[in-house]
Each structure stands twice: as C-alpha cells, then as structure tokens.
LOKETI-167258 format. One line per 3 residues: number of its first residue (from 1); their letters; for each residue x, z, y of N, C-alpha, C. Coordinates in Angstrom, 1 decimal. Each point is the difference from the previous one (the first is absolute). Layout:
BEGIN
NUM> A> X,Z,Y,X,Z,Y,X,Z,Y  ... $
END
This chain:
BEGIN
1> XXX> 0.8,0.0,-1.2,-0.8,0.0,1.2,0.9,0.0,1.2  -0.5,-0.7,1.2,1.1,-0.1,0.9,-0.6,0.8,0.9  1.1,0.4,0.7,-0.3,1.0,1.5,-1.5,-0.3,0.7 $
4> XXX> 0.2,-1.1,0.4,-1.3,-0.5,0.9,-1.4,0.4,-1.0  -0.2,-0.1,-1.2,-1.2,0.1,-0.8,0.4,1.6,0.5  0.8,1.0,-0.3,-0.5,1.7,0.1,-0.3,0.1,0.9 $
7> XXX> 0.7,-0.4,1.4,0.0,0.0,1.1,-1.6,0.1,0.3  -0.4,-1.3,-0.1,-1.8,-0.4,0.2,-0.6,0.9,-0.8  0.3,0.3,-1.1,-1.0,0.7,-0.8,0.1,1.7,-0.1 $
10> XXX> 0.8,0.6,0.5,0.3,1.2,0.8,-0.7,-0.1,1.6  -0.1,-0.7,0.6,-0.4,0.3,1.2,-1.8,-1.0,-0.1  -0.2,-0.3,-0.8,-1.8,-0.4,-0.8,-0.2,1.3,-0.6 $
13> XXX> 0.9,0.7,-0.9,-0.7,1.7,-0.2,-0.2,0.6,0.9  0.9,0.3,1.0,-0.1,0.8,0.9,-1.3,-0.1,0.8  0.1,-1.3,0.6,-1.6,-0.6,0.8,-1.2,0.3,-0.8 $
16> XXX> 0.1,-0.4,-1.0,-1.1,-0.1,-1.1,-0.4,1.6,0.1  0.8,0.7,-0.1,0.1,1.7,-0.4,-1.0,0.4,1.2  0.9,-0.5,1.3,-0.6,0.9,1.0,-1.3,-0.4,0.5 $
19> XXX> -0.5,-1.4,-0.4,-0.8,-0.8,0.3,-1.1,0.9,-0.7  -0.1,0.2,-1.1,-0.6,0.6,-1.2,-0.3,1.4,0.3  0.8,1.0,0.6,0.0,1.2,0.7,-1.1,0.0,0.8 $
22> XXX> 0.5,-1.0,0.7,-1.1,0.2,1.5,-1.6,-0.3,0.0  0.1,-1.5,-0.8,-1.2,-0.4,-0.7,-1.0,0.7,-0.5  0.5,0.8,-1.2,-0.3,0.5,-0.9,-1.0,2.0,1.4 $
25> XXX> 1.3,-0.3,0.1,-0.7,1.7,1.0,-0.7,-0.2,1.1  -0.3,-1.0,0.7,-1.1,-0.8,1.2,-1.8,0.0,-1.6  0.6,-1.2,-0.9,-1.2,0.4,-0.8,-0.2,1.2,-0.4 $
28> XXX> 0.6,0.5,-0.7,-0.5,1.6,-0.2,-0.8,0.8,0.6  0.4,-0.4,1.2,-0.2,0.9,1.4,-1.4,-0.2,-0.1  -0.3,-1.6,0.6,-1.0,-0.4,0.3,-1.5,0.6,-1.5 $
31> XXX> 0.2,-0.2,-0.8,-0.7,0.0,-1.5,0.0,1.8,0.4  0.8,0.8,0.4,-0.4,1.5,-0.3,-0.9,0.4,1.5  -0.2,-0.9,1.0,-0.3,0.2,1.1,-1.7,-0.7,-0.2 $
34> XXX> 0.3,-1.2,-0.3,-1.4,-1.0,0.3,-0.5,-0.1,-2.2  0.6,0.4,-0.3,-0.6,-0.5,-1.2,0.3,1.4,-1.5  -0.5,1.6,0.7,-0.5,0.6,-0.9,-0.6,-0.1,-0.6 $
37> XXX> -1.0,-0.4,0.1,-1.3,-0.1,-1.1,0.0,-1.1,-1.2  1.4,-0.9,-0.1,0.5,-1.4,-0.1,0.0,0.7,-2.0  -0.3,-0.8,-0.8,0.0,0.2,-1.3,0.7,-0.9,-0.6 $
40> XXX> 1.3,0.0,0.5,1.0,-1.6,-0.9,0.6,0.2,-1.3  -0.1,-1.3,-0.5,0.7,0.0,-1.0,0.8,0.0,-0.7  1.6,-0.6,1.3,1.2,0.3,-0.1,0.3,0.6,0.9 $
43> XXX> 0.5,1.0,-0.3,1.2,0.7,1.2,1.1,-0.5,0.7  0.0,0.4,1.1,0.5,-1.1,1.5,1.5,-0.5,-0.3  0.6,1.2,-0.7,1.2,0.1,-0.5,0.6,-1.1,-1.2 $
46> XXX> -1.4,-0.6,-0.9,0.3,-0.4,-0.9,0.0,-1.4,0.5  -0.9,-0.4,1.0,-0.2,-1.8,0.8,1.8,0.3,0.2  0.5,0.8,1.1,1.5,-0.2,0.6,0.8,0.1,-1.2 $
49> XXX> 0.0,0.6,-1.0,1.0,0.0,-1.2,0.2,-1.4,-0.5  -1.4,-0.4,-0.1,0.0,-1.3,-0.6,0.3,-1.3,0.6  -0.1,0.4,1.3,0.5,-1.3,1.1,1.3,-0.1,0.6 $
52> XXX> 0.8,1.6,-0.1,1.4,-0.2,0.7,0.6,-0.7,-1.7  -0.3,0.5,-1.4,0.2,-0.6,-0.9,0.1,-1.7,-0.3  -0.5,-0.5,0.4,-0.5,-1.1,-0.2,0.4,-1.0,1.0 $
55> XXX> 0.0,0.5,0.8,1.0,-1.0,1.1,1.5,0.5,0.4  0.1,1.3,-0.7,1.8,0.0,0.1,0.7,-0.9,-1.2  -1.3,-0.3,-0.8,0.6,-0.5,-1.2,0.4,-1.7,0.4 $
58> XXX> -1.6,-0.5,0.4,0.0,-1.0,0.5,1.2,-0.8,0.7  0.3,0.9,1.3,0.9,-0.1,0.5,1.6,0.2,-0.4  0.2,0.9,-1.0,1.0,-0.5,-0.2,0.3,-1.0,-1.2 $
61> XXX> -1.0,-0.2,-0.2,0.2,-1.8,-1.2,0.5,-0.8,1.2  -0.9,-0.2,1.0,0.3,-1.0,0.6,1.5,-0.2,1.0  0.4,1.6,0.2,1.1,-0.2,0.5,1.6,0.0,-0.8 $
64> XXX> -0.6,0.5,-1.3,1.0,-0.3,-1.3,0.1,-1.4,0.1  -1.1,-1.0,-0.1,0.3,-1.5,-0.1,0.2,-0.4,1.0  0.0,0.3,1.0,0.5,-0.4,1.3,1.7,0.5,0.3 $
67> XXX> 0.7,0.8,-0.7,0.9,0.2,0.6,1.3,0.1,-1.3  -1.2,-1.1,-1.2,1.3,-0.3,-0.9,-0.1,-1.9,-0.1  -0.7,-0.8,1.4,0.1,-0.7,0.8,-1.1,-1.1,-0.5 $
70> XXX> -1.4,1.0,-0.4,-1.0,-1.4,0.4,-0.9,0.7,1.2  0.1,-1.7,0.8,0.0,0.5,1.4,-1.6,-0.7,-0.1  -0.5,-0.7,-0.4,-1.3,-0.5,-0.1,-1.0,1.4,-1.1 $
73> XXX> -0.2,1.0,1.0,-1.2,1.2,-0.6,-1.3,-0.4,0.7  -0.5,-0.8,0.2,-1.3,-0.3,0.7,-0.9,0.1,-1.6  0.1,-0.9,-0.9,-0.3,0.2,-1.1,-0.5,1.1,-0.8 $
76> XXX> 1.8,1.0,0.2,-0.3,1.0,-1.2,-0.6,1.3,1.1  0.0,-0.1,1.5,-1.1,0.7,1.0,-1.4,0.0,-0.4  -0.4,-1.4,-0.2,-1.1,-0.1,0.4,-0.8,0.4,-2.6 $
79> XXX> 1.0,-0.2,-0.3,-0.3,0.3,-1.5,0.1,1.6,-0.1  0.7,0.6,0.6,-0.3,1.5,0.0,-1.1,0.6,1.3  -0.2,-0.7,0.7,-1.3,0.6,0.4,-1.4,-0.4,-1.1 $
82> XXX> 0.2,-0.9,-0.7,-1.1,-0.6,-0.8,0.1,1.6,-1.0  1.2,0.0,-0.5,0.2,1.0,-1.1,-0.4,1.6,0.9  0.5,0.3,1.1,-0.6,1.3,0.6,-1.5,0.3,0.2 $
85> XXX> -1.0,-1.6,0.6,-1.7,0.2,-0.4,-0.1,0.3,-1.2  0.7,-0.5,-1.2,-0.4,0.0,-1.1,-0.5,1.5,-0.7  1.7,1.1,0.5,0.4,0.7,-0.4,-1.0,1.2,0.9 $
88> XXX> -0.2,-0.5,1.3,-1.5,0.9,1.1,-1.0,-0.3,-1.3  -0.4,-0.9,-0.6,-1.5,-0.1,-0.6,0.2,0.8,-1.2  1.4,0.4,-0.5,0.1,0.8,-1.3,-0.9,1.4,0.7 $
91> XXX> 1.0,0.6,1.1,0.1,0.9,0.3,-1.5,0.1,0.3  -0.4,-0.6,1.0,-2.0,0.1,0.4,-0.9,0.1,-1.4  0.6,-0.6,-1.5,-0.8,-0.2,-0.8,-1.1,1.2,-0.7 $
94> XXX> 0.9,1.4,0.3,-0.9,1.3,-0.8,-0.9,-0.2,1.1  -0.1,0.1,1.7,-0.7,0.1,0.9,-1.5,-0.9,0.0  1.0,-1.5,-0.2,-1.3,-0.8,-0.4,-0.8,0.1,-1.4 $
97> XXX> 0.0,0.8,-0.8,-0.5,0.2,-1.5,-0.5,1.5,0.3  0.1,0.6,0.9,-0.6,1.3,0.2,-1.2,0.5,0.1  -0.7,0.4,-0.2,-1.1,0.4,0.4,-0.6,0.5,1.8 $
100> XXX> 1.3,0.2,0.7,0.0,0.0,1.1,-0.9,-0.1,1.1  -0.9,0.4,0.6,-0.9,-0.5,0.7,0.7,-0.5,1.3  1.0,0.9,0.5,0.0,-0.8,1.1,1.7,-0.3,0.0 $
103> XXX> 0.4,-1.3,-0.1,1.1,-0.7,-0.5,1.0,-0.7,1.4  -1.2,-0.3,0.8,0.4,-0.8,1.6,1.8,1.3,0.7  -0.4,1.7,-0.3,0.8,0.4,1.1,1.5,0.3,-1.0 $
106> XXX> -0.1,-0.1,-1.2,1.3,-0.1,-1.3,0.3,-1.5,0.6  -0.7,-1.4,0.0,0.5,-1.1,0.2,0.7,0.0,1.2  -0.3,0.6,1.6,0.6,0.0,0.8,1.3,0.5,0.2 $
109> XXX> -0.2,1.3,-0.9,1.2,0.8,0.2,1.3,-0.7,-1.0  -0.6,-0.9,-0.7,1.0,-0.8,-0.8,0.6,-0.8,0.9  -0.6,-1.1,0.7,0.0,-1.5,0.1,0.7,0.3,1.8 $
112> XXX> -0.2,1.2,0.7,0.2,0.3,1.2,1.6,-0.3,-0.3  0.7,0.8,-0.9,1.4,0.0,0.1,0.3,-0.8,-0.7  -0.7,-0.8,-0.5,0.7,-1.3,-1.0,0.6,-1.2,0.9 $
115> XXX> -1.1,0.3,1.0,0.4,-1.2,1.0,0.8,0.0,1.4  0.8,1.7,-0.3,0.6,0.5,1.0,1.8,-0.1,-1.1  0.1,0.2,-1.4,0.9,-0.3,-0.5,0.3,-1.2,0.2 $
118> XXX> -1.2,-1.0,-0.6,0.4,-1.2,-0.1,0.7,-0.8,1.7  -0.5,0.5,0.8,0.1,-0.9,1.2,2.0,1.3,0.5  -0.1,0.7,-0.9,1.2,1.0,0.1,1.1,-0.9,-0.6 $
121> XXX> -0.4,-0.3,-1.3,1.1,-1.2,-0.8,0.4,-1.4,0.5  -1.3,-0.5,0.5,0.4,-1.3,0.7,0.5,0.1,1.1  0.1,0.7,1.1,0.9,0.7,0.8,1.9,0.1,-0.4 $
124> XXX> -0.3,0.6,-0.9,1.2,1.0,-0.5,1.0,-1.4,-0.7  -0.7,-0.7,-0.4,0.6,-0.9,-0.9,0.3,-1.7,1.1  -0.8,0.0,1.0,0.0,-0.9,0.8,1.2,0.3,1.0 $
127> XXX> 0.2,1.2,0.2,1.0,0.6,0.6,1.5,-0.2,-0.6  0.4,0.4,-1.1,1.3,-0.5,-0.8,-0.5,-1.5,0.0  -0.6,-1.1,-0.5,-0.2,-1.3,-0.1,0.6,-0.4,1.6 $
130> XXX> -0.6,0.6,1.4,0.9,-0.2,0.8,1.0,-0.4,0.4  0.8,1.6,-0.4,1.4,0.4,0.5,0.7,-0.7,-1.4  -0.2,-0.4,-0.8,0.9,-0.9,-1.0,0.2,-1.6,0.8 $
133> X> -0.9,-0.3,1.3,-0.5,-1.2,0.1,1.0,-0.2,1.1 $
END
C-alpha cells in the first residue's frame, strides 16, 4: 500500500469519525427532544453503525483501486453505490416484514443519514480524484 492510499484513508476516518459524532448527537438530540413518544424499530445507533460501516468500506475499495493505479473509478463508484442500496434494503428488510404500524419515522431516521453519508463519500472521494489531477 503506498503512502498516499493511508494518507487518504487515515484522514476519510478521521472526517468520517467526526462527521458521525456530530451527526449522530444533533439526531439523538432532536429524537429525545421532538420524538419521545416515537416507537422505533432500530436504534439510532444501529442506522450510524451500519452507515459509517458501509461506506468506510466502500471507500476504501475504491481508494485501494485508485491508488494501486486504476484511475477510471467512475464505474466501480457508481457499482458500489448499487451494492450500498442493496445492502440499505438488507438492512430495512426486518422493518419492512414487521408488523410495525407505523414504519414512515424508522424509514426517515434511516434514509436522513444515508443521504448525508452518501453525498459525505462523493465529496471525500471527488476531493482525492482532484488533487491527484
């Protein structure tokens, strides 16, 4: 592995970490403030376990192949967001087979930070795609 891959992928933990910190304790906040009476299915904890997971992985596939020199990742980007919905629909699957009556405020609290990771990765990774440029 060469410098520049730990480099990026040491300082994508770091962000990713603190990103996840802050995120994570703004929702909490909000859900113990506006949404006691809230009956969810997953624990708020378990959406962020499974999202900093999933896209630290993501990302660093894509920056392992990027930095043992294929420079065309548009491809294997756009094939691991296919595989990360896939891997959200595992995850939603007990929710949607639930008995659950009310399913809408579990969906939000999922899909709120999916699309704050995801637009976190395309950032993070458009950023090294840059400064390599």
């Amino acid at each position: 592995m060469t410098a520049d891959f730990k480099k990026r992928q040491i300082n994508f933990l770091l962000l990713i970490t603190v990103l996840s910190l802050v995120v994570y304790g703004i929702h909490s906040y909000i859900l113990s403030y506006f949404g006691t009476e809230l009956k969810l299915f997953f624990p708020v904890w378990q959406i962020y376990v499974f999202h900093f997971g999933v896209t630290t992985l993501l990302y660093t596939v894509i920056n392992y192949r990027f930095s043992v020199g294929q420079t065309d990742i548009f491809v294997l980007f756009m094939g691991s967001t296919f595989l990360k919905m896939f891997l959200s629909i595992l995850f939603l699957l007990p929710l949607i087979l639930s008995d659950l009556e009310k399913k809408q405020p579990d969906v939000f609290n999922f899909f709120i930070p999916y699309f704050l990771y995801l637009s976190f990765e395309v950032y993070a990774i458009t950023r090294f795609l840059q400064k390599s440029s």
